[in-house]
Legacy VTK file of the C-alpha trace (Angstrom):
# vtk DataFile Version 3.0
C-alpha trace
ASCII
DATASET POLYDATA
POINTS 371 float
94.330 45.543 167.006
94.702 49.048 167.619
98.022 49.701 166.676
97.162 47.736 163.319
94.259 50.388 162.337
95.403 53.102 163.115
98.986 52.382 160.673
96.321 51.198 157.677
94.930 54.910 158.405
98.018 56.563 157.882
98.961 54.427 155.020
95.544 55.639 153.244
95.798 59.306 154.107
99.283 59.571 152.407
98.127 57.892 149.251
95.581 60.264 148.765
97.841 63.366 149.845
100.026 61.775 146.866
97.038 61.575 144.118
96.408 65.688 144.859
99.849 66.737 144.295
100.979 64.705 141.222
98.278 66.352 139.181
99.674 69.900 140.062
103.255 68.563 138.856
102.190 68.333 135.296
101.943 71.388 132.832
98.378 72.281 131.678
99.312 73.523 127.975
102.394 73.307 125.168
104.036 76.545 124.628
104.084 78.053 121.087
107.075 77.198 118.931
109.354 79.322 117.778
109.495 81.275 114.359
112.420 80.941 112.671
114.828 82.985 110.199
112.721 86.035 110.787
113.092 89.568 110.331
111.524 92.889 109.226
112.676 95.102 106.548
111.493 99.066 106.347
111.170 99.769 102.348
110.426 103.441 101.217
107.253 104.171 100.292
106.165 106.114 97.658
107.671 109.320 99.216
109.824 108.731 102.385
112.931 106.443 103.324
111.726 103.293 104.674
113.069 103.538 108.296
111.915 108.000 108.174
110.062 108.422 111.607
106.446 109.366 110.845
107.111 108.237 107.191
104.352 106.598 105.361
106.840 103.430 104.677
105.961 99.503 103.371
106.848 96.438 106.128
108.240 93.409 104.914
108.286 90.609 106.958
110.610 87.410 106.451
110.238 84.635 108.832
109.757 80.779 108.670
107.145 78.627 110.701
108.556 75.617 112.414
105.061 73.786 112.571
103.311 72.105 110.355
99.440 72.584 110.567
96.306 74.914 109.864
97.203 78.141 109.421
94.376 80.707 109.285
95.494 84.242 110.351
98.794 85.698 111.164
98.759 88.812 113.762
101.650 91.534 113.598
101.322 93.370 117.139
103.452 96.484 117.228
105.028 97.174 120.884
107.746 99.371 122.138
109.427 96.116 124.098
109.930 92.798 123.146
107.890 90.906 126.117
105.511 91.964 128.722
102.392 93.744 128.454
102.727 95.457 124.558
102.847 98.969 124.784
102.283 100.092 121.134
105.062 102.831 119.456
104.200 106.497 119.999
102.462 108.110 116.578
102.674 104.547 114.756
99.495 104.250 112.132
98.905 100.582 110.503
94.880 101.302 110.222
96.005 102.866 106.445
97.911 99.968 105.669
97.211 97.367 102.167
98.456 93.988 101.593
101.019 93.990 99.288
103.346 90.768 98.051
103.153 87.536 99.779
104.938 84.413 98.637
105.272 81.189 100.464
101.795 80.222 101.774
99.520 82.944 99.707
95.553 83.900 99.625
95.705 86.108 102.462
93.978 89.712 102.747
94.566 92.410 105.926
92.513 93.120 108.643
93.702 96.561 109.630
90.578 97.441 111.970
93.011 97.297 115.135
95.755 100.114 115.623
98.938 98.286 115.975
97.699 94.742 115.756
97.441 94.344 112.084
96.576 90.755 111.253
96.525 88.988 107.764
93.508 86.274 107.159
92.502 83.345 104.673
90.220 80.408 105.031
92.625 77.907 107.218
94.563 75.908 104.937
97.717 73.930 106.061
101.854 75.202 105.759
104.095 72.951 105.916
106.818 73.462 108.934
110.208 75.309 107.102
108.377 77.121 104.592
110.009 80.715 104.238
107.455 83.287 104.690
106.810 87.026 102.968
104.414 89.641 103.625
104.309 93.118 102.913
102.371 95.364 104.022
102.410 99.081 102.583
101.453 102.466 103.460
101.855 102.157 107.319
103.030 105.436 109.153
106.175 104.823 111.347
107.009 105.602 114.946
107.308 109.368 115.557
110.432 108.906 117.554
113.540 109.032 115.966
116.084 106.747 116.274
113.923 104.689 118.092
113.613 100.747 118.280
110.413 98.861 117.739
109.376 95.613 117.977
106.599 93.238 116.146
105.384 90.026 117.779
104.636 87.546 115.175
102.149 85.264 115.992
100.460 82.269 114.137
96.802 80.839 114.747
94.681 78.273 113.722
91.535 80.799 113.439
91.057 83.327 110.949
90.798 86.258 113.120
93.427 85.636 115.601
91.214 83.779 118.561
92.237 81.348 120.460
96.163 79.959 121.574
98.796 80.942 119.255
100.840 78.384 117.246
103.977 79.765 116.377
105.326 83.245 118.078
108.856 85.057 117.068
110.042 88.990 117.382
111.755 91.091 115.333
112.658 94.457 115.943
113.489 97.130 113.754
114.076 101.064 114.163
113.398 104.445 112.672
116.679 106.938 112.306
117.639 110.084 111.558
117.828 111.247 107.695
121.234 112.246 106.220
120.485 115.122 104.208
122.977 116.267 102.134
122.927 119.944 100.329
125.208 120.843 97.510
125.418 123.447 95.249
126.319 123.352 91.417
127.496 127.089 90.401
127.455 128.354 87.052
129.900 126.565 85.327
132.402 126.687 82.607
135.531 124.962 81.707
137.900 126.303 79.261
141.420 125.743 78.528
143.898 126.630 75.614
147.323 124.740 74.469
149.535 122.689 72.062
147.310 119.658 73.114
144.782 119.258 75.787
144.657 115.317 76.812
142.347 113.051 78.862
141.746 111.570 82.067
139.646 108.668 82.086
138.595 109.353 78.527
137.323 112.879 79.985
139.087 115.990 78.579
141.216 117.190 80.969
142.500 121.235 81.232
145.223 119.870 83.802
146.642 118.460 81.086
147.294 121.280 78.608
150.399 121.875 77.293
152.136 125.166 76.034
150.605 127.794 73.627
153.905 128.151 72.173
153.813 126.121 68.693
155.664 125.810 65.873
154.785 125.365 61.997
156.185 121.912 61.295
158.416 123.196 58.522
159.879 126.229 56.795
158.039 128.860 54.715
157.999 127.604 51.179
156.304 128.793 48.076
156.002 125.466 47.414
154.901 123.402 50.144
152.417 124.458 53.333
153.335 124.368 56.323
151.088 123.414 59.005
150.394 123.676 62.973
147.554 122.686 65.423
146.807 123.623 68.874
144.014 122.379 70.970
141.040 124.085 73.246
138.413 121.815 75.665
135.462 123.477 76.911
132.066 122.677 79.099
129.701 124.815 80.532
125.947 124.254 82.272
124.890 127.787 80.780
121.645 127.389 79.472
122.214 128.741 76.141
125.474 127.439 75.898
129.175 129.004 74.716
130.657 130.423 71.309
134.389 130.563 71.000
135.872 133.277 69.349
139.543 133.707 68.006
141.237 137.275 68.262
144.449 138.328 66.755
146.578 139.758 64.211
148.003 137.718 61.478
151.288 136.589 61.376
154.226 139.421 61.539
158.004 139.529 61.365
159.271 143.460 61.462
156.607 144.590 58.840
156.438 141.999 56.526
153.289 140.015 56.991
151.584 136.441 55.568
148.235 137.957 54.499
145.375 136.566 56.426
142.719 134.830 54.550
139.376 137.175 54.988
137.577 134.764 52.841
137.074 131.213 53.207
138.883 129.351 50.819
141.514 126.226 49.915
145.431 127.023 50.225
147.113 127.365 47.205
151.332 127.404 47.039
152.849 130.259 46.065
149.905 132.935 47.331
150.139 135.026 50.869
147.834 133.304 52.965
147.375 132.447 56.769
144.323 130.924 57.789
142.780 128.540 60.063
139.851 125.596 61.000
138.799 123.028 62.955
138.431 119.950 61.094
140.384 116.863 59.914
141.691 118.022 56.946
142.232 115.198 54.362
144.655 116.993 51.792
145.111 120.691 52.665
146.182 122.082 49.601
146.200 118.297 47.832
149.467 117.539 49.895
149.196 117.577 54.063
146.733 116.476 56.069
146.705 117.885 59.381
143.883 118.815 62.096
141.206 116.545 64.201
137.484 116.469 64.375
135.842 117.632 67.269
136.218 114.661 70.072
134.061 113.260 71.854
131.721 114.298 68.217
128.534 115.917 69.007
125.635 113.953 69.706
123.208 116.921 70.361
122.658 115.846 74.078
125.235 116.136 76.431
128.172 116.996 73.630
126.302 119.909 71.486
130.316 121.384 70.596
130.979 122.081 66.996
133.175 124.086 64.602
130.863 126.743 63.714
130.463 128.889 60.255
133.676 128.996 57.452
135.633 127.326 60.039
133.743 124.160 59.773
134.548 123.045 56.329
137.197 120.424 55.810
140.096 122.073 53.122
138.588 125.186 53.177
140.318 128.013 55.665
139.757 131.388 56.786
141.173 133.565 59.642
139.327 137.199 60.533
140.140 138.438 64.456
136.910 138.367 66.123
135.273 135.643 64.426
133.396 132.774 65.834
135.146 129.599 65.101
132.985 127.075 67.845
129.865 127.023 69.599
127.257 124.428 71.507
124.298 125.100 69.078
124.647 121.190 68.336
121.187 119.759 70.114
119.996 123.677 70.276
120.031 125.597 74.399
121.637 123.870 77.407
124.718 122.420 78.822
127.277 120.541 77.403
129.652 118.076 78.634
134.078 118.959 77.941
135.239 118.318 73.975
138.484 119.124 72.686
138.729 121.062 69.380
141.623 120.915 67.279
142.509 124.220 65.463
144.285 123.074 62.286
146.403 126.719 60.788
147.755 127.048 57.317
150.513 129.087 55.729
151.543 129.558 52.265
153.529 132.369 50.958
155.091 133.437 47.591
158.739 133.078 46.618
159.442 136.662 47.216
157.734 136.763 50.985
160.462 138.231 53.016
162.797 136.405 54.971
162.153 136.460 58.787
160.831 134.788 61.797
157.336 135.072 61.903
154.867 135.065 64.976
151.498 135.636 66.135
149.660 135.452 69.247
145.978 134.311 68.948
143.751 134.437 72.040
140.507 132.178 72.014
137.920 133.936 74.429
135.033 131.229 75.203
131.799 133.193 76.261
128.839 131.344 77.899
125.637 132.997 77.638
123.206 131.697 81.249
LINES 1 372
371 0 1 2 3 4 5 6 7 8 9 10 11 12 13 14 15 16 17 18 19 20 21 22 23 24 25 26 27 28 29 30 31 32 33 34 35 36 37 38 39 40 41 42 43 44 45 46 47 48 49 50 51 52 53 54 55 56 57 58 59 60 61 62 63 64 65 66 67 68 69 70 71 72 73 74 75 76 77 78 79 80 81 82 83 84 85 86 87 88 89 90 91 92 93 94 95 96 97 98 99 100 101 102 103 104 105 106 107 108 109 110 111 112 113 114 115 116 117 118 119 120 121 122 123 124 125 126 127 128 129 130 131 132 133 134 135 136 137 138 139 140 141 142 143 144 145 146 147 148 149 150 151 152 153 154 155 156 157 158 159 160 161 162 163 164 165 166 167 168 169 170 171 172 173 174 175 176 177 178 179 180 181 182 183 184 185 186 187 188 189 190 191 192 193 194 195 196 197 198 199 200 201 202 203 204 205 206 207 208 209 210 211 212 213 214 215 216 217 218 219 220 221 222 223 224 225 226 227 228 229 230 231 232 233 234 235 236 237 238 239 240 241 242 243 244 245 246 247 248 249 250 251 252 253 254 255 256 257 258 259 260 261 262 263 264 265 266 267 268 269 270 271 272 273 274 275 276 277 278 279 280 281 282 283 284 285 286 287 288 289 290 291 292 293 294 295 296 297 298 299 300 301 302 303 304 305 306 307 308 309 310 311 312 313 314 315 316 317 318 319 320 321 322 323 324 325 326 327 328 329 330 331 332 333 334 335 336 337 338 339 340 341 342 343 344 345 346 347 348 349 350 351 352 353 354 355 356 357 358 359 360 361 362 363 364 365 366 367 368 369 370
């Protein structure tokens, strides 16, 4: 009988020894879920870069909640690691911060009371798990430390002020940097070439691509024809009252015998001394050649203010006096003006008993910008 108590004793004191420790096998809580598909985005504010340490920048925040339920306040704790006890970023300010967009589950204003632990509220109303998430929040001062990484814990809660077990929980981590400043300087400019034809590159005029001064009438004197010759000129400047273009030169010359210049503007006629010049498309010159081009790209009295200027500007009608202003940028009035090519159309005509010879000239075109 003894033997047969005391193993019922036994028996009873490891059943209970078995109902203390099964209880401390089993977990006392759920652990949040995990946010999803999140991240945070630094925008620029209204002055600085978005990711500018100490800027005054906007967050946006991107994420998705993976559980469906009552959501009534979201917190955004700002902290210098990504677990642990938060420390919060050195010279980081979110107590100045607004709501700004928010799409996905909406009604929600900030509660910026907290330094680093900005939280959005609403009344509680459910989100459905996989919704996509945006908030923004704008005017908060970065980190003071540059080039240094940050972290936000997201957090999800059932109450509207962030009491009580969180829901859903998720990082993301983003980081201020260093700003690239570039300097450059833009001198006083201008751009001016001379030759037989000055062509483009990529529909720009292009002085690399100017040809040779040297340019021949296109037939022979004849008191009963006119004979004809361009060259071309491009020019640009940034000056702020712009350029004039002046031609300089004496009139054509073979020993002594010369083709008189034309001093006054006026058409060719056959049979008459004349050398003279323009810058226009000529439609007839003298009723039987057309020769020359309009100014190209035309002026538009913005950024292409170029022009044939004065008694050089009139289709049919030539002139040529050494010192005389034959372009300018007063198109649009002061300022710069982008590259143009002008075509400078030249006529000769001479009378049946112009001596025989070879005549030349040489004409220099002297742009002059005026800053």
């Amino acid at each position: 009988m003894k033997k047969q108590k005391l193993f019922i004793r036994l028996f009873s004191v490891g059943t209970l020894l078995a109902g203390i420790v099964f209880p401390l096998l089993m977990p006392s809580m759920a652990s949040a879920n995990q946010i999803t598909v999140r991240s945070l985005t630094l925008q620029a504010g209204t002055t600085d870069g978005g990711s500018l340490a100490g800027g005054n920048v906007n967050h946006l925040f991107t994420f998705t909640v993976p559980t469906t339920g009552t959501v009534g306040s979201i917190q955004f704790l700002y902290c210098t690691n990504a677990s642990g006890t938060c420390t919060m970023p050195t010279g980081l300010v979110t107590t100045s911060a607004t709501m700004g967009t928010q799409t996905g589950a909406t009604g929600f204003t900030l509660n910026n009371t907290t330094n680093g632990s900005p939280y959005i509220t609403r009344t509680g109303a459910s989100i459905t798990g996989g919704t996509a998430l945006t908030y923004q929040l704008l005017g908060i001062t970065n980190p003071t430390t540059v080039n240094k990484t940050f972290f936000v814990r997201i957090s999800t809660f059932v109450s509207i002020d962030t009491t009580g077990s969180a829901v859903d929980t998720g990082n993301v981590t983003a980081s201020t940097a260093a700003p690239i400043q570039l300097t450059g300087t833009m001198p006083e400019s201008l751009v001016f070439c001379t030759g037989g034809t000055v062509g483009t590159t990529s529909s720009v005029p292009d002085c690399a691509t100017a040809t040779s001064g040297a340019v021949s009438f296109n037939q022979l004197f004849s008191p009963t024809d006119t004979a004809t010759a361009t060259s071309q000129m491009a020019a640009s400047t940034n000056a702020g009252s712009g350029y004039a273009i002046t031609v300089n030169g004496p009139t054509l010359t073979s020993g002594s015998n010369t083709v008189s210049a034309m001093s006054a503007v006026g058409a060719g006629i056959h049979g008459v001394s004349q050398f003279g010049l323009n810058l226009k498309a000529n439609t007839t010159a003298t009723s039987t050649v057309a020769v020359g081009t309009e100014v190209a790209p035309a002026a538009n009295g913005t950024n292409y203010k170029g022009q044939a200027a004065g008694n050089y500007n009139t289709v049919d009608q030539f002139k040529f006096v050494t010192g005389d202003t034959v372009a300018n940028s007063a198109n649009g009035g002061a300022g710069g003006t982008d590259a143009q090519i002008f075509t400078a159309s030249y006529i000769v005509n001479v009378p049946g008993s112009q001596p025989a010879g070879t005549y030349t000239t040489t004409l220099t075109y002297i742009c002059t910008p005026t800053f």
